[in-house]
N, C-alpha and C positions, 0 to 999 in steps of 0.2 A: 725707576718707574716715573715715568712723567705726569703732572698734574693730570691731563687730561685720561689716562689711563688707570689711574685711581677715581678719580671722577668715573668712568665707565663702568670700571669694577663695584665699586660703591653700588651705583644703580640695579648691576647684574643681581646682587647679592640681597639688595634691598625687593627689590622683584620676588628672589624665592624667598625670603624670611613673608611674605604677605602671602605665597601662593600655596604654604606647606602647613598642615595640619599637625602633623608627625613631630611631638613634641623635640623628639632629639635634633631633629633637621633644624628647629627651630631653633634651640641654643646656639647648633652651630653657626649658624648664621647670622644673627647675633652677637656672637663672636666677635665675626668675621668681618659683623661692620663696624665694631669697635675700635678693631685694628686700622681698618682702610681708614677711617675718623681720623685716626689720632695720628698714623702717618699723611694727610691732607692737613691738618693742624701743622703738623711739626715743619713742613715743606713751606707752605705760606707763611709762618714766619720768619724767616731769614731775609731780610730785608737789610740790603746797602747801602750806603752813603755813598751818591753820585752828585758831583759837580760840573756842571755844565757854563761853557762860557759862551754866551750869546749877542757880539755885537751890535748885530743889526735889530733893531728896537721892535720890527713888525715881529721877527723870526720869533721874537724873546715873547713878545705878547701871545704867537700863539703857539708855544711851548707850554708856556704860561697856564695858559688857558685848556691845553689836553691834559696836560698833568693831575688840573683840579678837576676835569670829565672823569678823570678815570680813581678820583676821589683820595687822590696822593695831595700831601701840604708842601708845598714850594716854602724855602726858605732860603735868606744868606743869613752868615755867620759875620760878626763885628768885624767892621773894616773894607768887607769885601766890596767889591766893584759893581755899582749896579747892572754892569755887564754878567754877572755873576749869578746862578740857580742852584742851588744845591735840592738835591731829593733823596728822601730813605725809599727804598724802591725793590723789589724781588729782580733779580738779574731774570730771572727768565722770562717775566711781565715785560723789564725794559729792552731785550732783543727781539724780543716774538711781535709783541703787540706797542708799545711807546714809544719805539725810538724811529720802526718802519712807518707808524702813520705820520708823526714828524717828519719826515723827509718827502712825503709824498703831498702833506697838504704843506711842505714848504714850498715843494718847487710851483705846486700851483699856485702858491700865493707869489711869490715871484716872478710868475708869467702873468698874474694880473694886472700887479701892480707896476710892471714894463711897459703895457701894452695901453693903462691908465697912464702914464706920466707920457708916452710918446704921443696919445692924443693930444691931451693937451697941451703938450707943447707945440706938437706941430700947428694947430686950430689956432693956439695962443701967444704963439712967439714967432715963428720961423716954422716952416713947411720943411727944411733939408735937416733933416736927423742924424747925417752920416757923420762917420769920426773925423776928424782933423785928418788931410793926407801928410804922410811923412814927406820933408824937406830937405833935398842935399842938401849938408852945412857951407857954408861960404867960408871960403879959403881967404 
């Protein structure tokens, strides 16, 4: 059962434990939220150690920077490469929700920061932004 679906059930069940008079309904429910409780406990905390290698220094900052939105502690371990992020982290948090908004607010930040540096280059250096053409080698 997935977070989200004990999330719901939790609610279902919380609903009729407030709307039922009838004492035994009420144990059961009760219950039943105790259960839904302690399995939503027991799920959120399994939490993994992932390492992340981040190059590019904007990309790393704002990895950085979701990770503590979403109220996770960034750390390296002694030695490591300031290229280097390690996080304790639920696998299911970091596929569903941490790892797709990283990639979505990368590449937009990558098409900013393309479209900044080709201004002002072109405005500030040279106007021809094209690549170098390839050169038959001389024989």
């Amino acid at each position: 059962m997935t977070r989200e679906e004990i999330i719901a059930k939790l609610q279902k069940v919380e609903a009729l434990f407030r709307g039922t008079t009838i004492e035994g309904e009420r144990a059961a429910a009760q219950s039943a939220l105790d259960r839904l409780k302690a399995q939503l406990a027991q799920e959120a905390a399994v939490a993994e150690e992932y390492q992340f290698s981040l190059p590019d220094p904007w990309k790393r900052k704002l990895f950085l920077a979701l990770v503590r939105r979403h109220g996770l502690k960034p750390y390296r371990l002694p030695r490591q490469r300031s290229t280097t992020v390690m996080v304790r982290v639920v696998k299911r948090h970091l596929d569903t929700i941490l790892w797709p908004e990283y990639l979505e607010l990368s590449e937009l930040l990558s098409k900013y920061l393309q479209e900044a540096t080709d201004d002002i280059i072109s405005r500030g250096v040279h106007g021809d932004l094209s690549e170098a053409p390839e050169q038959p080698t001389l024989l």
